[in-house]
C-alpha positions in Angstrom: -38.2 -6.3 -19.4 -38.1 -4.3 -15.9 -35.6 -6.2 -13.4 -37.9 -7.6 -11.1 -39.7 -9.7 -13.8 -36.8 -10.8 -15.5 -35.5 -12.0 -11.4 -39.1 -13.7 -11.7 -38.2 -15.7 -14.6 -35.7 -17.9 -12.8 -36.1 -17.4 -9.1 -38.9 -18.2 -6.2 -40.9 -15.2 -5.7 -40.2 -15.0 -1.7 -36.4 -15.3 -2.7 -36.8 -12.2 -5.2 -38.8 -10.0 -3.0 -36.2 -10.6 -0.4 -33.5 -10.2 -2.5 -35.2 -7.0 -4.0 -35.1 -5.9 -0.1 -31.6 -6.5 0.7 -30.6 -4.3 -2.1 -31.9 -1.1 0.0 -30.0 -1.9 3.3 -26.2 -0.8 3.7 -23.3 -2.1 1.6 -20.8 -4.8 3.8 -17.4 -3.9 3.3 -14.2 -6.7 3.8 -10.3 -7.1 3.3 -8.0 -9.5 2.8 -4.8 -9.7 5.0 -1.3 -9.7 3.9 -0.1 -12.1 6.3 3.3 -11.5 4.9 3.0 -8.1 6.0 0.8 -8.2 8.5 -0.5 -11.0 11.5 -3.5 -11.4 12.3 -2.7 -11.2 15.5 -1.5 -7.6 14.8 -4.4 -6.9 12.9 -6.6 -7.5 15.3 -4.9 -5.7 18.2 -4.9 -2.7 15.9 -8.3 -3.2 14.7 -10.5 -5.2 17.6 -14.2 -4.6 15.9 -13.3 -6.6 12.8 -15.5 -9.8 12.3 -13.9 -13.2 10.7 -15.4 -13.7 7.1 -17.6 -16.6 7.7 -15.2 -18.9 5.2 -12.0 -17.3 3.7 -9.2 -17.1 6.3 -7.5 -14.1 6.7 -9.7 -12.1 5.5 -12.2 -9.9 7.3 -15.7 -8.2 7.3 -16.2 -4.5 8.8 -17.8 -1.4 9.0 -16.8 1.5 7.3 -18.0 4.1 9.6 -15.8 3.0 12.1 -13.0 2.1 10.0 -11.8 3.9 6.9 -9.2 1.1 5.6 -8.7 2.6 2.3 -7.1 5.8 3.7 -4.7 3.9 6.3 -1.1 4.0 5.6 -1.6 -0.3 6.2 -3.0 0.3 2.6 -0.4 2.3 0.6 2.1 -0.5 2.6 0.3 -3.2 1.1 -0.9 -4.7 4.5 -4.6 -5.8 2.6 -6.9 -5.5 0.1 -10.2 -4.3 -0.2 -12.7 -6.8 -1.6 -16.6 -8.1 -1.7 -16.7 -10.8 0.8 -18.9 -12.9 -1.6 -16.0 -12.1 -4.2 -13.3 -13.3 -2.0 -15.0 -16.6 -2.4 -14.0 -17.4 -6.0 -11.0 -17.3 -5.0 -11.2 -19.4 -2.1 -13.2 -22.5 -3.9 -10.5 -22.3 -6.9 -7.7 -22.4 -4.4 -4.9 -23.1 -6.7 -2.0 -25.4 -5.1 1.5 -23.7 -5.1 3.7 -24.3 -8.1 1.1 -24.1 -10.1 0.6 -21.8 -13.3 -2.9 -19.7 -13.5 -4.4 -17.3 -16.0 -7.1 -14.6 -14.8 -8.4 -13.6 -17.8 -10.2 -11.0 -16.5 -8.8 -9.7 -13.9 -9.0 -6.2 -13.0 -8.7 -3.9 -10.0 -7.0 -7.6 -8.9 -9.0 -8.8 -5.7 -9.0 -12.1 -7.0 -5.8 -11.8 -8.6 -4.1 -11.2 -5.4 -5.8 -13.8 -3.4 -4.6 -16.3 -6.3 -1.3 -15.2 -6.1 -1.2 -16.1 -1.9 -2.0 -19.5 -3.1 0.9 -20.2 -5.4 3.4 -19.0 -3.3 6.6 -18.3 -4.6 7.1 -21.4 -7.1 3.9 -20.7 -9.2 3.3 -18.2 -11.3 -0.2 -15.9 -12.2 -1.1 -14.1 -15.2 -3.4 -11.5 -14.5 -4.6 -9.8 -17.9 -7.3 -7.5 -18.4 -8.8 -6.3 -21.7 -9.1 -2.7 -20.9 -5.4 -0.7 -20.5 -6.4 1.6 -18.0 -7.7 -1.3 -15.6 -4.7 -3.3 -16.6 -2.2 -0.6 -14.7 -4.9 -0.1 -12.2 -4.1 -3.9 -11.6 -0.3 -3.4 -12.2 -0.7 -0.3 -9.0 -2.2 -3.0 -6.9 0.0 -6.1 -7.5 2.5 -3.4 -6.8 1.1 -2.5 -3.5 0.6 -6.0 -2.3 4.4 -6.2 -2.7 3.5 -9.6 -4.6 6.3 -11.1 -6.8 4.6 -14.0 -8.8 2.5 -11.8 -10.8 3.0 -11.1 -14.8 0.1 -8.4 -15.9 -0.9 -8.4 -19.2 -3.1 -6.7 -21.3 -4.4 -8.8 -24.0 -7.8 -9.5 -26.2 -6.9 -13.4 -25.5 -9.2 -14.7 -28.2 -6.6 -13.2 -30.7 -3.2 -15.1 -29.0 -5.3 -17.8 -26.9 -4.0 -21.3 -29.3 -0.7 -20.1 -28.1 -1.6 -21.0 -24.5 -3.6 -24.5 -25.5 -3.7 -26.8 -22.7 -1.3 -24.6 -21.0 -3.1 -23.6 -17.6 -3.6 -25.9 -14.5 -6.5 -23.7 -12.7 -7.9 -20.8 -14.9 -10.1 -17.3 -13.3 -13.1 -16.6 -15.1 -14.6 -13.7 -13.3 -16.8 -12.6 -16.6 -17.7 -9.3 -17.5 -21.5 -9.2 -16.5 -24.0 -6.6 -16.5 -23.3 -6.0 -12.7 -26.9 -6.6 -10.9 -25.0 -7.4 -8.1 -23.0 -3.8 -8.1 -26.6 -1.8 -8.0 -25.7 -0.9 -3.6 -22.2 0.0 -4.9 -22.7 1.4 -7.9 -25.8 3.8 -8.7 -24.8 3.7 -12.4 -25.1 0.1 -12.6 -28.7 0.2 -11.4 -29.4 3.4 -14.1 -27.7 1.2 -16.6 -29.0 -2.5 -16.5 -31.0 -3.3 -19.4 -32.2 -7.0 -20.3 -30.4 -6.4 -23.4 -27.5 -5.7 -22.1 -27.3 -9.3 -20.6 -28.6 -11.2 -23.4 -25.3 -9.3 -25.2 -23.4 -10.4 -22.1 -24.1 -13.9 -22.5 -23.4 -14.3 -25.5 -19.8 -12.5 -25.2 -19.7 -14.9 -21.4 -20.2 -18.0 -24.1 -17.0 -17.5 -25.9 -14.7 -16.5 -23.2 -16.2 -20.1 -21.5 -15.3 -22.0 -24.8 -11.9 -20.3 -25.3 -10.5 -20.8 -21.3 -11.4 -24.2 -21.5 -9.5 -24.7 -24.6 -6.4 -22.9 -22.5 -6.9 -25.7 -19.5 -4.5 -28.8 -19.3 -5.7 -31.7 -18.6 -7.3 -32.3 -15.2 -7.1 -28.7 -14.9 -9.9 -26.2 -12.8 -12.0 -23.6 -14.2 -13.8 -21.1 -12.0 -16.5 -19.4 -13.4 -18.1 -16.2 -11.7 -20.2 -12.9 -12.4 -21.7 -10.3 -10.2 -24.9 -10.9 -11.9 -28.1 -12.4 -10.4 -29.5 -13.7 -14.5 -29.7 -17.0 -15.5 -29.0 -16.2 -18.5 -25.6 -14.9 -17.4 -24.8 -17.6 -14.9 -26.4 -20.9 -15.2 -27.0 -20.9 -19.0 -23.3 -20.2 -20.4 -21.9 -23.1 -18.1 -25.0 -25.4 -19.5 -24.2 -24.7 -23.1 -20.2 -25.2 -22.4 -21.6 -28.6 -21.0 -24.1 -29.1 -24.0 -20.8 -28.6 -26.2 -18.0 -30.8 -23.8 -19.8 -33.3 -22.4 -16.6 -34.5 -21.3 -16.3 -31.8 -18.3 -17.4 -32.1 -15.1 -19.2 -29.8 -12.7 -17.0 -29.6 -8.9 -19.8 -29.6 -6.1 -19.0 -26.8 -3.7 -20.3 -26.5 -0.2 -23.5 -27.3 1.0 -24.6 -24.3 2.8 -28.0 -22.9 3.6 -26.5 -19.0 3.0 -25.9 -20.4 -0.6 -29.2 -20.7 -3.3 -28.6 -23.2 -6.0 -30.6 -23.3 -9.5 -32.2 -26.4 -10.2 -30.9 -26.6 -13.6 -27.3 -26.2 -11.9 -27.1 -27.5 -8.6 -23.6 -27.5 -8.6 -23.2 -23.6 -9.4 -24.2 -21.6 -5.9 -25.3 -17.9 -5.9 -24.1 -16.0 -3.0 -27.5 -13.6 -2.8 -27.0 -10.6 -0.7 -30.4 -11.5 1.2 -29.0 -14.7 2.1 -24.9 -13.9 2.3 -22.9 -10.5 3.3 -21.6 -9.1 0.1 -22.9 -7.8 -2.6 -23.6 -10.8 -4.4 -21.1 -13.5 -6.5 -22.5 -16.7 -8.5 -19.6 -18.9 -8.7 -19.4 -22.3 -10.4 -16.2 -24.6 -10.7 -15.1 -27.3 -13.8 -13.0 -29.8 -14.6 -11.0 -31.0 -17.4 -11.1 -34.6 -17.3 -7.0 -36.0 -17.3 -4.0 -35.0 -15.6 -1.7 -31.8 -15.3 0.7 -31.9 -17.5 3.9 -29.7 -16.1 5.5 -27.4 -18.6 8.7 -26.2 -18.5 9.4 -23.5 -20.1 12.8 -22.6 -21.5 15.2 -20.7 -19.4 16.0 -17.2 -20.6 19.7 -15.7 -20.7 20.7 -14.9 -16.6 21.5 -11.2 -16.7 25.0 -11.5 -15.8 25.8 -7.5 -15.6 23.6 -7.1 -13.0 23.7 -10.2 -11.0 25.7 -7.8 -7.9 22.3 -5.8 -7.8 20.0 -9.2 -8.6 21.9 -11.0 -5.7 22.1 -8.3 -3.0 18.2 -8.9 -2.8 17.9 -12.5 -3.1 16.6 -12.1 -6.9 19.6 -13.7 -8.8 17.9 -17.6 -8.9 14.7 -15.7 -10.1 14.1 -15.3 -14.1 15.5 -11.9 -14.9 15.0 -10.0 -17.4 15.1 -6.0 -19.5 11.6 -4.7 -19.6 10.1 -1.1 -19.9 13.4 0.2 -18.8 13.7 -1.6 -16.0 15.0 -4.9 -14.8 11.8 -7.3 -13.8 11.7 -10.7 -12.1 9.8 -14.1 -11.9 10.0 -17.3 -10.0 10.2 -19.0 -12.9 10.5 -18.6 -17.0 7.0 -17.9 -18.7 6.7 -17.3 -22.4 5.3 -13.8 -22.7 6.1 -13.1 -26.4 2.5 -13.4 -27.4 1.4 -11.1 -24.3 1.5 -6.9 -24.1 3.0 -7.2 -20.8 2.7 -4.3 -18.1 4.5 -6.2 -15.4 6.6 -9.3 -15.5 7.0 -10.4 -11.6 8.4 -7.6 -9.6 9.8 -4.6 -11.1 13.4 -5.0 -9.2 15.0 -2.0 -10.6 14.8 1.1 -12.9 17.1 2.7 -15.2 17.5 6.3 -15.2 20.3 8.8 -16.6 22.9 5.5 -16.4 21.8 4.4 -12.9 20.7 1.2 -11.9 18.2 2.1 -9.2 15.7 0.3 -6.6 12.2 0.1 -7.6 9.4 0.9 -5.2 8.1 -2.8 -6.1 11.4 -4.2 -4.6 10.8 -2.3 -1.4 7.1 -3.7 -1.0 8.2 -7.4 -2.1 11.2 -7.3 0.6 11.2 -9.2 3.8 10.6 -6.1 6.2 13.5 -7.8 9.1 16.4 -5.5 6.9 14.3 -2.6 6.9 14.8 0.8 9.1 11.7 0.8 11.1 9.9 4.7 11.5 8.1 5.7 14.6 4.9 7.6 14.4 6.6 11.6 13.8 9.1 9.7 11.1 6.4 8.0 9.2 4.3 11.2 8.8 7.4 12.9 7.5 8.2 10.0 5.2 4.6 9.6 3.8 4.7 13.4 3.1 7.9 13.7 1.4 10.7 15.3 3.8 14.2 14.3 3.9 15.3 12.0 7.2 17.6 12.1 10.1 17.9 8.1 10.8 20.5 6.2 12.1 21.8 4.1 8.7 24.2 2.7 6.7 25.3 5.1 3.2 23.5 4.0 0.1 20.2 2.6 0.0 17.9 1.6 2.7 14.5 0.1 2.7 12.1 1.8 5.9 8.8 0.0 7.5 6.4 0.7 9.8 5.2 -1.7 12.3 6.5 -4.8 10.1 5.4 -3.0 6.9 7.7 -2.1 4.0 7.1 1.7 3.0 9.5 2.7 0.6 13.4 3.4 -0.3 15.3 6.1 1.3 19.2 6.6 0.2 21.1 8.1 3.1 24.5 9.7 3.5 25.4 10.4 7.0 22.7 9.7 9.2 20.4 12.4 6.5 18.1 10.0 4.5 16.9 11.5 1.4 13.2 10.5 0.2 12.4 8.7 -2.1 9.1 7.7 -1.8 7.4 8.3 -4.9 5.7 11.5 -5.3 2.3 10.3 -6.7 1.4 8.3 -3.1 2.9 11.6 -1.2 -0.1 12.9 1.2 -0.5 14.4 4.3 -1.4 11.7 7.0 -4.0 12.3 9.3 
């Protein structure tokens, strides 16, 4: 079945042929601020051409000829992150409350992930776990980026460990692995690579993954469900079989908007069409377990009383601490990870190497930036590219920022800072 007659099956034919149009023009491109890095105030004195996203605050739609955000040093310092403005809004209609405990399940490169983990501030606590290992530390790099402290990535096939984690979510991420008709501007494989078969075998793996997060979701407990797919059989019909099979669960109606196209059979589940809304297209649905929350409390793990001089120097010794990957890593609050391969659990706080105890670059990116040595222009191109410092500090180590922004660690010894930015992110700036 070609594309266009499969769109036909399910969609108005003026909405198809514009939607078919749409698909020629020019991708939009968007970010989402780190207002813990970054004001918008500041942002927008640095970058004036920027337009609002119509819905998510703090976040932003712009052109990439005029601005290259991906190659700014804002980036490697964690100021934003690039994402779909139709993505962002999953995210945004979820909109977990802080405290809470949520699981993406499928969560890589971590857009959503990160915008999740804004939400629950520093009392809840994400898991972000993606199938694939090498998207799993491509998540780990970003949460690491972001500076974000709240996160524990994981790398799990969750229908092998998911009765350990019954009931045990209050708001759950279901951004499904799709056959990506919405990726066809950004992706050129995509488009050389969609088959009709390839999303009747999506479906059916989108079914299961639906039945097994709601068996993970407490009581009175969200679901959001989203693809970057424009099928029915990918978006409406899994969320009407999970209905078919729970009548019990309810559909969330989201906003009434005209830049948002609604199936009949779903009126409740909204497709963000790239003809209609800038992006590159998102169908987004949200659920709810009938009940309410239950809190768990997990049991508190042994403090790690050897190092609670390093743990308290950065604020981290009321945090749950613990020994992982050779390093010393640190959550909010307790979470029971032993059914989970875990890549990172909260921040990575500190390293161990040849005896030492030694900052992590995490640390320096999660750390308020009002104790850090700020760099001008010359000392920011030198620190970016790897030299050794002349800056007035104190002996030992030092954190250094630029324009509010944690960079990395230097350790200094009169006045002569040595670098120790790490050498993968090196790079001459421009």
């Amino acid at each position: 079945m070609e594309f266009k007659e499969h769109l036909l099956a399910h969609l108005p034919e003026k909405e198809v042929e514009s939607l078919l149009l749409s698909l020629e023009k020019e991708r939009v491109y968007a970010l989402l601020l780190n207002t813990k890095k970054m004001s918008d105030e500041t942002f927008l004195s640095l970058f004036p051409n920027v337009k609002k996203h119509p819905f998510v605050p703090h976040a932003y739609l712009y052109e990439k000829q005029e601005y290259e955000f991906g190659k700014s040093v804002f980036y490697d310092a964690g100021c934003y992150s690039i994402q779909d403005p139709a993505a962002m809004m999953a995210a945004y209609f979820l909109s977990p409350k802080e405290g809470e405990t949520v699981l993406d399940l499928c969560a890589a490169p971590g857009g959503k992930s990160i915008a999740l983990s804004f939400a629950l501030g520093d009392s809840g606590v994400l898991i972000a776990n993606d199938l694939s290992y090498l998207r799993a530390k491509d998540l780990s790099q970003n949460i690491e980026r972001m500076g974000l402290g709240n996160v524990i990535v994981t790398c799990n096939d969750f229908s092998k460990i998911y009765t350990h984690y019954l009931g045990r979510f209050s708001s759950i991420m279901l951004d499904a692995p799709c056959s990506g008709s919405a990726m066809f501007r950004k992706n050129d494989l995509a488009k050389e690579d969609w088959r009709y078969e390839k999303v009747l075998s999506c479906s059916s793996r989108q079914k299961e993954l639906l039945e097994m997060a709601y068996q993970m979701l407490s009581p009175g407990g969200k679901l959001l469900y989203s693809t970057c797919s424009f099928s029915y059989e990918e978006d409406e019909e899994p969320l009407l079989e999970l209905k078919k099979n729970h009548p019990e669960l309810g559909f969330v109606p989201l906003l009434n908007d005209e830049r948002f196209y609604s199936h009949p059979d779903l009126k409740e589940g909204i497709r963000l069409l790239p003809n209609r809304f800038e992006g590159e297209g998102q169908f987004i649905a949200l659920l709810k377990k009938p009940g309410q929350v239950e809190i768990h409390h997990e049991k508190v793990g042994k403090p790690l009383k050897q190092f609670f001089k390093e743990l308290e120097t950065y604020g981290l010794s009321e945090r749950d601490n613990l020994i992982l990957h050779d390093s010393i890593e640190s959550l909010p609050r307790p979470f029971d990870i032993r059914p989970l391969n875990v890549l990172r659990y909260g921040i990575r706080a500190f390293d161990f190497k040849e005896k030492l105890v030694l900052p992590a670059h995490h640390l320096a990116h999660y750390l308020n930036a009002k104790e850090s040595i700020s760099l001008n222009e010359e000392e920011l191109a030198k620190y970016i590219g790897g030299e050794t410092l002349n800056l007035k500090a104190k002996d030992g180590w030092n954190v250094v920022s630029y324009q509010g922004a944690n960079l990395g660690w230097v350790k200094a010894k009169n006045n002569v800072a040595k670098n120790h930015y790490p050498k993968g992110l090196r790079r001459k700036l421009k």
